[in-house]
C-alpha positions as CSV (number, residue, x, y, z in Angstrom):
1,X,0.0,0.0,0.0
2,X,2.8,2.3,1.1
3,X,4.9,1.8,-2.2
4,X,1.6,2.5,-4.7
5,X,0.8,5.2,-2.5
6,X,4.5,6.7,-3.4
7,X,4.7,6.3,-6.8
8,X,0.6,8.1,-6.9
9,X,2.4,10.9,-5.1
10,X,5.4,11.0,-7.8
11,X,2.8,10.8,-10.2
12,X,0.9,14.3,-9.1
13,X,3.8,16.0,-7.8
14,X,3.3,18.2,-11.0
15,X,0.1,19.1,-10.0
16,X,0.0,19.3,-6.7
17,X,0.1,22.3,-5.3
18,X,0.9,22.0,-1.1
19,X,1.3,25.1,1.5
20,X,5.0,25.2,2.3
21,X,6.5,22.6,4.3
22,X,3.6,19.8,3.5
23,X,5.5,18.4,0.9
24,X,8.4,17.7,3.3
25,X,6.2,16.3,5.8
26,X,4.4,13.8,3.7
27,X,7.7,12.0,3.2
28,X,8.5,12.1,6.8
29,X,5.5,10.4,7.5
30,X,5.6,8.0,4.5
31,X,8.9,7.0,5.3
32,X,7.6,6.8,9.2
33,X,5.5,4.4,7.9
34,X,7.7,2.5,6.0
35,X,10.0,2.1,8.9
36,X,7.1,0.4,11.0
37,X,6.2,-2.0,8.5
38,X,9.3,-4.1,9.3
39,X,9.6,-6.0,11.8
40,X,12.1,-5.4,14.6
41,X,13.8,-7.5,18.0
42,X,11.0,-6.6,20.7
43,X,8.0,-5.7,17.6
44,X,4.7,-6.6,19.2
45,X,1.6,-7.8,17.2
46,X,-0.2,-5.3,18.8
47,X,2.1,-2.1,17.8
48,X,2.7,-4.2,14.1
49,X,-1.3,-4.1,14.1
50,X,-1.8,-0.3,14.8
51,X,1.4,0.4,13.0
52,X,-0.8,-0.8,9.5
53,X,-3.9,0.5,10.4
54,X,-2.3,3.9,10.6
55,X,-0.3,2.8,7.5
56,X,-3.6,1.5,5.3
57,X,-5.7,5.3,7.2
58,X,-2.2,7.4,5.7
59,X,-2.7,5.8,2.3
60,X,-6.1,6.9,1.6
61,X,-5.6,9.7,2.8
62,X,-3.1,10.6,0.3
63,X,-5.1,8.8,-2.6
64,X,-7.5,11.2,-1.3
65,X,-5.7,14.4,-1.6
66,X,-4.2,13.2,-4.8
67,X,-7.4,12.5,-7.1
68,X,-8.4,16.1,-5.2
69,X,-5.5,18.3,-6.0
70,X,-5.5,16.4,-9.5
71,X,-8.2,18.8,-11.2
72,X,-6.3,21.4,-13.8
73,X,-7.6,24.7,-13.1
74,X,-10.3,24.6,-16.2
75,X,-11.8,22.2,-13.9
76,X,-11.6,24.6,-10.8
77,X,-13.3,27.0,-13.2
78,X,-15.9,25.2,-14.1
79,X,-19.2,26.5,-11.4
80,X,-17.4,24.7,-8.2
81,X,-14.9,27.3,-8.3
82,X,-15.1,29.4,-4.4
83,X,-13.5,32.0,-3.3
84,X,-11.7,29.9,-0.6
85,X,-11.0,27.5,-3.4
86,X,-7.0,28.2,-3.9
87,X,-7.0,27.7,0.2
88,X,-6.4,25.3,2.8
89,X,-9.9,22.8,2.3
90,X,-11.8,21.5,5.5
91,X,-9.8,18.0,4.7
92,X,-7.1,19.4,5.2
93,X,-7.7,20.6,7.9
94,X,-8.6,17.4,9.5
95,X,-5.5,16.3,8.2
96,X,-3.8,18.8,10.1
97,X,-5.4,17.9,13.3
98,X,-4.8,14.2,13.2
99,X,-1.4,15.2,12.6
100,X,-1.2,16.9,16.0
101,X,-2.2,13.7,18.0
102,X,0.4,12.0,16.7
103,X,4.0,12.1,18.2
104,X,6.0,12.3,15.4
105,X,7.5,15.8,15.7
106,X,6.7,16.0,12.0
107,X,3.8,18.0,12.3
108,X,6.1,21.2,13.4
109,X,6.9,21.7,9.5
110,X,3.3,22.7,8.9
111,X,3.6,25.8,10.7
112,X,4.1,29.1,10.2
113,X,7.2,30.5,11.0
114,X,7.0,32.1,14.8
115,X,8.1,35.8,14.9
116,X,9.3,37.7,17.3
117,X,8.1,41.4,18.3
118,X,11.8,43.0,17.6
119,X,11.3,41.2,14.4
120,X,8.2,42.0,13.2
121,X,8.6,45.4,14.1
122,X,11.8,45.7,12.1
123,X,10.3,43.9,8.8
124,X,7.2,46.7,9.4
125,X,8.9,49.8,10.5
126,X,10.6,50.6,6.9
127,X,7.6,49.9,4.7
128,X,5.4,52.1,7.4
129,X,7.6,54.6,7.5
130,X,7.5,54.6,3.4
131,X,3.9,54.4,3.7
132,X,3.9,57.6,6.1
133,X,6.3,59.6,4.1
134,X,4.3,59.0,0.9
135,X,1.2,59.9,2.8
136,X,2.9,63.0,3.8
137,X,4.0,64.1,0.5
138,X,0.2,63.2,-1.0
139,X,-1.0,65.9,1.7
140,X,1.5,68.6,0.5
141,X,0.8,68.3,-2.8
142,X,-3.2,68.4,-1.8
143,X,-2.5,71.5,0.0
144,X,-0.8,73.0,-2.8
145,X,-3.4,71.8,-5.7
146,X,-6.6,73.3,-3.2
147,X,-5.7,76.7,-4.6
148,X,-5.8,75.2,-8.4
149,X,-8.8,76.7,-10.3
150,X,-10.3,73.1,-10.9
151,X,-10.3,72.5,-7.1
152,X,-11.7,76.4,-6.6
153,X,-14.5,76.2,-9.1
154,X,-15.1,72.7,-8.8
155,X,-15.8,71.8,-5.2
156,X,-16.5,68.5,-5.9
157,X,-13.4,67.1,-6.8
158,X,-12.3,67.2,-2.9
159,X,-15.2,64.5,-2.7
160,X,-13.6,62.6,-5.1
161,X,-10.1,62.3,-2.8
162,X,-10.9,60.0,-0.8
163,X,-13.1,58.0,-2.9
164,X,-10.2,57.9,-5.1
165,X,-7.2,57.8,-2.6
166,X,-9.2,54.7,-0.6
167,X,-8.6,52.9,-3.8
168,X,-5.4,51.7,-2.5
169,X,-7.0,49.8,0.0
170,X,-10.2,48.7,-1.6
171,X,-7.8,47.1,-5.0
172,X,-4.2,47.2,-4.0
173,X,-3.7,46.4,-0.7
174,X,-6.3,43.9,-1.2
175,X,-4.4,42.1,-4.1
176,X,-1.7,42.3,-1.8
177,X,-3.1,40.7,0.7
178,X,-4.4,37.8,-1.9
179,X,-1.2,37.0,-3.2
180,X,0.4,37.1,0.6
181,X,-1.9,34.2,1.5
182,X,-1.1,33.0,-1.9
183,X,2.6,32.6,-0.8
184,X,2.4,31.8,2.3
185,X,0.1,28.8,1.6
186,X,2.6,27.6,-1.2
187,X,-0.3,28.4,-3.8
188,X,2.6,30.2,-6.0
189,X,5.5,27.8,-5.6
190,X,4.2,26.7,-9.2
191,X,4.9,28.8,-12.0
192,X,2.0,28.3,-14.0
193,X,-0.5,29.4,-10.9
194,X,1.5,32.2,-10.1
195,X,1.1,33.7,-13.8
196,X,-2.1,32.8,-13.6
197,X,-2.9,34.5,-10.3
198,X,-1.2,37.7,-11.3
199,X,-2.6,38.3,-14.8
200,X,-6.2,37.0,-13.5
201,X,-5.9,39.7,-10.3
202,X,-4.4,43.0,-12.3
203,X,-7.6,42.3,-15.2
204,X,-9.8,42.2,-12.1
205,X,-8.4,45.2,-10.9
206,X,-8.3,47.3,-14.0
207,X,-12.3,46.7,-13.8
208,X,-12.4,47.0,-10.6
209,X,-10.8,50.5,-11.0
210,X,-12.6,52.0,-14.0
211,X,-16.0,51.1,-12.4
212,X,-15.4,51.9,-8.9
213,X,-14.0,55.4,-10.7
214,X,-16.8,56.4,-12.3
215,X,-19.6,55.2,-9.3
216,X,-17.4,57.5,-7.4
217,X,-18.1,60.5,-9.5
218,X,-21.2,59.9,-9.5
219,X,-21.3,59.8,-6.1
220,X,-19.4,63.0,-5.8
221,X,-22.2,64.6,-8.1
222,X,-24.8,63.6,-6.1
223,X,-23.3,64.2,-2.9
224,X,-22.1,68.2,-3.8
225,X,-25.7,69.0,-5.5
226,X,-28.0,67.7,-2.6
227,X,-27.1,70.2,-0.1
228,X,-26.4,73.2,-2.5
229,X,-29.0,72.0,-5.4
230,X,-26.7,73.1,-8.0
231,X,-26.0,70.9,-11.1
232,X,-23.6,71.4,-14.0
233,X,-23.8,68.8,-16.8
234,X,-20.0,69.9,-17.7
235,X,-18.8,69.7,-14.3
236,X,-20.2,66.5,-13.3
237,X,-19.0,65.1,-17.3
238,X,-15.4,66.5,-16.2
239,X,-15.8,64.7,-12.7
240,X,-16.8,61.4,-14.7
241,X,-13.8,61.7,-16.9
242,X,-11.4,62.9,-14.0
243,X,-11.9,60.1,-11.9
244,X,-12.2,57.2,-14.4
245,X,-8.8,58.0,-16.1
246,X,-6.9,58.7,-12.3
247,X,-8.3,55.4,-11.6
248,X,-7.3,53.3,-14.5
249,X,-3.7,55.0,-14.6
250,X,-3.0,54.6,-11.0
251,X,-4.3,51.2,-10.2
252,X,-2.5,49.4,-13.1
253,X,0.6,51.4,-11.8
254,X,0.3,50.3,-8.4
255,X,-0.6,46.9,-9.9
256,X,2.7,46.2,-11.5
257,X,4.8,47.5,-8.4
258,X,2.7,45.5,-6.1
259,X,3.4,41.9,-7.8
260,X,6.9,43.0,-7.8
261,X,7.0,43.5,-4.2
262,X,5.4,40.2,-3.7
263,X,7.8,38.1,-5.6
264,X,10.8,40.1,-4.1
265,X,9.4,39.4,-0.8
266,X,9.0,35.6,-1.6
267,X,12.8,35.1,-3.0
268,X,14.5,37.0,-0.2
269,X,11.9,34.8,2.8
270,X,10.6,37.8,3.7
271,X,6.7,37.5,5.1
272,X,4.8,39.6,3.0
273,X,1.9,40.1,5.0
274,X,4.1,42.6,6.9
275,X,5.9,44.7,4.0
276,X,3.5,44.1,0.6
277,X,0.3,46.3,2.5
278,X,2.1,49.6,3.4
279,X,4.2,49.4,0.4
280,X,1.0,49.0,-1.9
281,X,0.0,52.0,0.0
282,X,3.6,53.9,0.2
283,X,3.2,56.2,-3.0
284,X,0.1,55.4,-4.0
285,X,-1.4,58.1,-2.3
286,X,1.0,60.3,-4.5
287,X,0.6,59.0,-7.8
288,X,-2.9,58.9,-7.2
289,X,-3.6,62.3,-6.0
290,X,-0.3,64.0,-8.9
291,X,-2.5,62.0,-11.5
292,X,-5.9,63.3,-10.4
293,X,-4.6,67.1,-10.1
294,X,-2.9,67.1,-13.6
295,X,-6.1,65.4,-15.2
296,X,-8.7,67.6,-13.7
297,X,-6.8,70.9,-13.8
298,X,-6.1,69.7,-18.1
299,X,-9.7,69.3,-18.6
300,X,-10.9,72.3,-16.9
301,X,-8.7,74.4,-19.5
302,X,-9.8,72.5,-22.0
303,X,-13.6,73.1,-20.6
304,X,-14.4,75.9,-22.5
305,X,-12.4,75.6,-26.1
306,X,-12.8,71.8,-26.4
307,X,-16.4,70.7,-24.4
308,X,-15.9,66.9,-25.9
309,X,-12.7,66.1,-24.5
310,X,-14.0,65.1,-21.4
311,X,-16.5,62.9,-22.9
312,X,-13.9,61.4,-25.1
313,X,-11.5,60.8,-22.6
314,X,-14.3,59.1,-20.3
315,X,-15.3,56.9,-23.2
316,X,-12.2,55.8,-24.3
317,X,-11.3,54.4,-20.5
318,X,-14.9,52.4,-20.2
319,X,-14.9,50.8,-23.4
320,X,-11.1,49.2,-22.0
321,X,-14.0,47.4,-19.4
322,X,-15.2,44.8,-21.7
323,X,-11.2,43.4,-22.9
324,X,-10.5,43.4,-19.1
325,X,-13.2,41.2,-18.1
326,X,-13.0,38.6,-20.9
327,X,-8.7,38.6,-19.5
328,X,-10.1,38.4,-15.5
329,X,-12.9,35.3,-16.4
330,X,-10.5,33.3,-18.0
331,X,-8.3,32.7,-15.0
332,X,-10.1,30.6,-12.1
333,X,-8.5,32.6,-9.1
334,X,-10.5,36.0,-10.2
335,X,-13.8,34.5,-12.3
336,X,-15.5,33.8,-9.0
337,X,-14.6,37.5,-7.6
338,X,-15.5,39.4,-10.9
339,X,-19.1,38.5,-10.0
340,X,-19.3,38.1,-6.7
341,X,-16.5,40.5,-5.4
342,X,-18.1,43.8,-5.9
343,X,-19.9,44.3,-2.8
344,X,-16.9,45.3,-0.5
345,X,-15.5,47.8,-3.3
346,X,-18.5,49.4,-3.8
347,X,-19.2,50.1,-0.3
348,X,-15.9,51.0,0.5
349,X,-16.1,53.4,-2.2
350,X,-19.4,54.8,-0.6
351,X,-17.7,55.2,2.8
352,X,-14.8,57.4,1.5
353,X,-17.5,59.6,-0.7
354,X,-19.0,60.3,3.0
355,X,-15.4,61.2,4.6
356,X,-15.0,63.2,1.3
357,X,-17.8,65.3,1.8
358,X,-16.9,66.0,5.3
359,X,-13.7,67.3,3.9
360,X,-15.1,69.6,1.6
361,X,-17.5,70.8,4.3
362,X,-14.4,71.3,6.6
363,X,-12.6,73.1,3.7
364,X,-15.7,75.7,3.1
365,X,-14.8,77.2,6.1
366,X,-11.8,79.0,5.4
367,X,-10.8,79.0,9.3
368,X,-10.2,75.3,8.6
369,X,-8.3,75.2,5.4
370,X,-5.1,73.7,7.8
371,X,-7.0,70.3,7.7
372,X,-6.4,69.6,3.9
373,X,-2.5,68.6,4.8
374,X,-3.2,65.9,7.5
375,X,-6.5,64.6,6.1
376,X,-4.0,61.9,3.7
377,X,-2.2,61.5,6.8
378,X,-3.7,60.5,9.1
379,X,-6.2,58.5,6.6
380,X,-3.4,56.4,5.0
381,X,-1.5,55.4,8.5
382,X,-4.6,54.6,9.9
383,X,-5.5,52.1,7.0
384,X,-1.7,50.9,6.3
385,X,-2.1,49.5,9.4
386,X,-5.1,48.0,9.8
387,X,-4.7,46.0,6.4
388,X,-1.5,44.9,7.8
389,X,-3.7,43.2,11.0
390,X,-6.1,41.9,8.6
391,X,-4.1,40.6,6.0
392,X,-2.2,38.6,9.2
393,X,-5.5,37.3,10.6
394,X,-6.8,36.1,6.9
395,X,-3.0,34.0,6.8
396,X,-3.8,32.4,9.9
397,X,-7.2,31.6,8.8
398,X,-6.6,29.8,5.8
399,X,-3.6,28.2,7.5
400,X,-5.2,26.8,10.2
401,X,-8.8,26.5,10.3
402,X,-11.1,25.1,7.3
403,X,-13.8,27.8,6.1
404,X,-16.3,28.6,8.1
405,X,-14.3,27.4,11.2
406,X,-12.5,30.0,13.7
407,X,-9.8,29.3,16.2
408,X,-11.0,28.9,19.8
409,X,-10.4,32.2,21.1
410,X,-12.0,34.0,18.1
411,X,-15.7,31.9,19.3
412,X,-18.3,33.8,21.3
413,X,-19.1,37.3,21.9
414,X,-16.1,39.5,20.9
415,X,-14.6,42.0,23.4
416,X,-11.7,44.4,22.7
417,X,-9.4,43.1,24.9
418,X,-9.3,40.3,22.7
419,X,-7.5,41.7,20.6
420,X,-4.2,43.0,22.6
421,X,-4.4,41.0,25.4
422,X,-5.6,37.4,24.0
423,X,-4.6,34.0,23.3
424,X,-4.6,34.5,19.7
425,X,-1.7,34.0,17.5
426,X,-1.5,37.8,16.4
427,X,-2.5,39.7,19.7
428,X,1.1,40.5,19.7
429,X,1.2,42.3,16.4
430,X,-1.8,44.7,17.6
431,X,0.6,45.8,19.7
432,X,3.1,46.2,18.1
433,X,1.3,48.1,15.4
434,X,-0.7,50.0,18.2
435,X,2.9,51.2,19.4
436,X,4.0,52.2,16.2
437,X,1.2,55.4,15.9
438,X,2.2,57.6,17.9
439,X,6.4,58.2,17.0
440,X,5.6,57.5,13.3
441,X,2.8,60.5,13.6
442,X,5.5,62.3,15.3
443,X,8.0,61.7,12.6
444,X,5.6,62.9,10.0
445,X,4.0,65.6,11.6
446,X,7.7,67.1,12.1
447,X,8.9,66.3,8.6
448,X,5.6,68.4,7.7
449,X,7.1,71.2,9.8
450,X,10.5,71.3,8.5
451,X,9.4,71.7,4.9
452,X,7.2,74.3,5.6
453,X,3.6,73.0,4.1
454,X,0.3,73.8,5.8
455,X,-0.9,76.7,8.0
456,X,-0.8,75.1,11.2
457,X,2.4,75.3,13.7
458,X,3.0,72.6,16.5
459,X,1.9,73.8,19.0
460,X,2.0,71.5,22.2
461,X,-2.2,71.3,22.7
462,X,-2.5,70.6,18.9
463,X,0.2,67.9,18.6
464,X,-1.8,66.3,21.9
465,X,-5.0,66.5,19.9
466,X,-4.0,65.3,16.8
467,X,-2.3,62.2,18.0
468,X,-5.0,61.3,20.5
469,X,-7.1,61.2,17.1
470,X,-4.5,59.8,15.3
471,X,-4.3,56.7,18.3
472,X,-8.3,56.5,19.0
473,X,-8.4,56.0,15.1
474,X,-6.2,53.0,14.9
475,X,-7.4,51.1,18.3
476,X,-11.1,50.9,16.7
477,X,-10.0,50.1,13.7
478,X,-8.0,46.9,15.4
479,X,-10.9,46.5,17.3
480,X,-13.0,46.4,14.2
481,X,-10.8,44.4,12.1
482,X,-10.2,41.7,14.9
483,X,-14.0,41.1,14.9
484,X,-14.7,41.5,11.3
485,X,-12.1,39.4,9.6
486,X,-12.9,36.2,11.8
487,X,-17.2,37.2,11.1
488,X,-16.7,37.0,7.8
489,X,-14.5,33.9,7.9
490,X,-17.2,32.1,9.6
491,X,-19.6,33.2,7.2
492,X,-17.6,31.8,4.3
493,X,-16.2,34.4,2.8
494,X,-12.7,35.4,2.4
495,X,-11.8,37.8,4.5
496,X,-8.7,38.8,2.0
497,X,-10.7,39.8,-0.8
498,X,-13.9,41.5,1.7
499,X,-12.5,42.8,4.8
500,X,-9.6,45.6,4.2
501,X,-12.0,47.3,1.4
502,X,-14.0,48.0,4.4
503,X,-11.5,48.7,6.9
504,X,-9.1,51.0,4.7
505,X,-12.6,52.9,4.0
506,X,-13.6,53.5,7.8
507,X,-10.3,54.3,8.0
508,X,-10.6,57.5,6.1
509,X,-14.3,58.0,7.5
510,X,-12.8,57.9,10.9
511,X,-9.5,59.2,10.5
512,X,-11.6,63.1,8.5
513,X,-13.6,62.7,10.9
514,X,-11.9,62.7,13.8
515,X,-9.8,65.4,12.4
516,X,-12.3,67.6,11.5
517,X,-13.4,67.5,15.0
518,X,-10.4,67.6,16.3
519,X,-9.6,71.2,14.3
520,X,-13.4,72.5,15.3
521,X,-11.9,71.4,19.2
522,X,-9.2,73.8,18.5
523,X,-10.8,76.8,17.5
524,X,-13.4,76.4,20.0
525,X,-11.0,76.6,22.7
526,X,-8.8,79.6,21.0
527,X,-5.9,77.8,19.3
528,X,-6.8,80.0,16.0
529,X,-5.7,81.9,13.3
530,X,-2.1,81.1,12.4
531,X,-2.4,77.8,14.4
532,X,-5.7,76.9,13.0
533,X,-6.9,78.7,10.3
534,X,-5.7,79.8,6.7
């Protein structure tokens, strides 16, 4: 049994696609067995009985596996095809357990690798300070483009900037996260699944992108003419046409950088899910906000001489849709989401239209116009973060526990000490990124100083302010992202693809928010004028 078993193994070993360190540990155990099977001085009937049993109960389970991981991925594509799919399975899971009750050792290479604080924090520190300095330099250029006469005489573009900057965490940092799992669960050890995750994932995300861009200038349209009950049909063409090309151009830039930081992370063994988030999210703010400036500010001069650019330029990025999706359905790993992964993205995109209007409430005010350099801020940090939480949790998940299945300490009714202070396997990591908020605000907020952007000085009572938004910000959004991620794991969805759209998006709701109020605090209690205002 044991030596037909081996040669069905050698048989699929082109096809089957293990998390790292199975592979190994199926020939440990096969030769285990193989070992037992021979009878030794002192070899009782009774041990040579068990010994077979467990011999003839590892057998099918690896016939098992086999004719399982056998199916090509046109099979996998054919209706059976889930979003947990490319994961671990239930029976594997199983697998995994009965490997733990027995003392072999062997069990240990099934793991993920154990990290230390000082180590984590090291592998996260560089990309989050990135992150943070290309959060900072999206909020200079924001405070410098507010005085541009597209931003003047079209208000509603300021709707559109978070709408459009949360598009980093509702596309990229989600692919990110994706293809982390991905490698951590050995799914692109394979060359032929790891093209075909990344071209399947970038088509999704180009339409992804363009559709998600326009619904957001629609959004903004809607959202700037019901309080004032003023509608342009040029404006809201030139919003259309601003925010679909800024969309389109940015996320298949962002695309390409973030599938290079993924496969860079997997040949030098570092763990993605701590550096491929905040990098996704390290200049995309940037690009995203340089790109959305130059378009708007070209069409607006082009407004009056040339009324059908806009409507070309719009027309010319949405009729890219179709060629996109016929690319995304024809890999496996993105057909399922191109139908079924629009929810998150679209409500995301919804939440960031609401923080966008906030800001360009706050920014009516003149008094207020020092908010417009912090809102990227202390938006991006917040959601860097978080996705780096969540994309951890979703690892774990589809490491260790089947769909629909949480560990023990994720079961009943969740409270937020949970979170820092549990048993879970990334309790640690919370605070670790928990710590991280308030020097890496500092750093920014300082590096803001020294180059002389905004209208607000440090004073001691606003530096106090801001960061006790700034922290309050990220310990919900742990909070949130602790309960969320595991919900929708036991629900059955996958909390890679669902759950940072979501957080990244109450990140900026929060994070405007809070520092709307947190400039209204201010003035109320005198810090004005030169500290405050304009």
């Amino acid at each position: 049994m044991v030596g037909e078993t081996l040669l069905l193994l050698k048989q699929n070993e082109k096809i089957l696609l293990f998390p790292t360190g199975y592979t190994k540990l199926q020939d440990e155990r096969l030769a285990m067995v193989d070992l037992g099977a021979k009878p030794e001085n002192g070899f009782r009937p009774e041990a040579a009985h068990l010994e077979g049993g467990r011999s003839h109960l590892e057998g099918r389970r690896v016939v098992d596996r086999a004719a399982r991981a056998s199916l090509s991925l046109s099979d996998c594509a054919d209706g059976a095809y889930s979003e947990t799919e490319p994961m671990l399975s239930a029976q594997e899971g199983e697998e995994a357990e009965a490997e733990e009750e027995e003392p072999t050792g062997a069990a240990q290479g099934s793991a993920l690798p154990k990290e230390s604080p000082l180590a984590m924090a090291l592998q996260i520190l560089l990309p989050f300070l990135l992150a943070g300095f290309g959060t900072v330099s999206a909020g200079m250029v924001l405070d410098i483009v507010q005085h541009w006469d597209a931003f003047q005489y079209i208000t509603e573009i300021f709707i559109l900037v978070p709408a459009l900057l949360g598009l980093k965490g509702n596309l990229e940092m989600t692919l990110a996260s994706r293809l982390s799992t991905a490698v951590n669960v050995g799914k692109m050890d394979s060359p032929i699944e790891k093209w075909n995750l990344i071209i399947g994932n970038l088509a999704l995300k180009q339409v992804q992108a363009t559709v998600v861009g326009f619904l957001a200038a629609v959004a903004a349209v809607v959202l700037g003419w019901i309080p004032e009950g003023k509608f342009q049909m040029s404006h809201a063409v030139l919003l259309c046409s601003s925010s679909v090309a800024t969309a389109f151009i940015a996320s298949l830039l962002q695309g390409i950088i973030m599938v290079g930081v993924i496969v860079g992370s997997k040949k030098t063994g570092i763990n993605p899910d701590n550096v491929a988030t905040p990098i996704a999210a390290s200049f995309g703010d940037l690009i995203t906000l340089a790109i959305l400036a130059w378009i708007s500010q070209g069409l607006y001069t082009c407004l009056d001489p040339y009324p059908y650019v806009s409507s070309l330029v719009c027309a010319f990025f949405m009729c890219l849709t179709p060629l996109w999706m016929v690319i995304s359905s024809k890999h496996p790993a993105s057909r399922t989401l191109l139908y079924s992964g629009w929810e998150p993205v679209i409500t995301a995109m919804l939440i960031s239209s609401i923080g966008g209007l906030i800001l360009d409430k706050t920014l009516s005010n003149p008094n207020m116009a020092g908010i417009v350099v912090y809102t990227p801020v202390i938006n991006g940090i917040g959601g860097n973060l978080v996705a780096i939480q969540s994309s951890r949790f979703s690892t774990h998940l589809h490491f260790h526990c089947a769909p629909g299945e949480v560990p023990d300490e994720a079961k009943g009714c969740y409270y937020p000490c949970r979170t820092f202070f549990g048993s879970g396997a990334n309790h640690r990591s919370a605070q670790v990124l928990l710590l991280l908020v308030i020097p890496g605000h500092l750093i920014f907020l300082y590096t803001i100083h020294l180059m002389k952007s905004g209208h607000t000085t440090l004073t001691p009572i606003f530096m106090s302010v801001y960061l006790a938004a700034a922290l309050l910000q990220v310990l919900l959004l742990l909070c949130i992202a602790d309960w969320m991620v595991h919900s929708m794991w036991r629900s059955g969805k996958d909390p890679d693809s669902f759950s940072i759209p979501y957080l990244t998006a109450l990140g900026d709701l929060l994070g405007t928010a809070l520092l709307a109020l947190s400039f209204h605090f201010l003035w109320l209690i005198g810090d004005q004028d030169s500290d405050v205002g304009d």
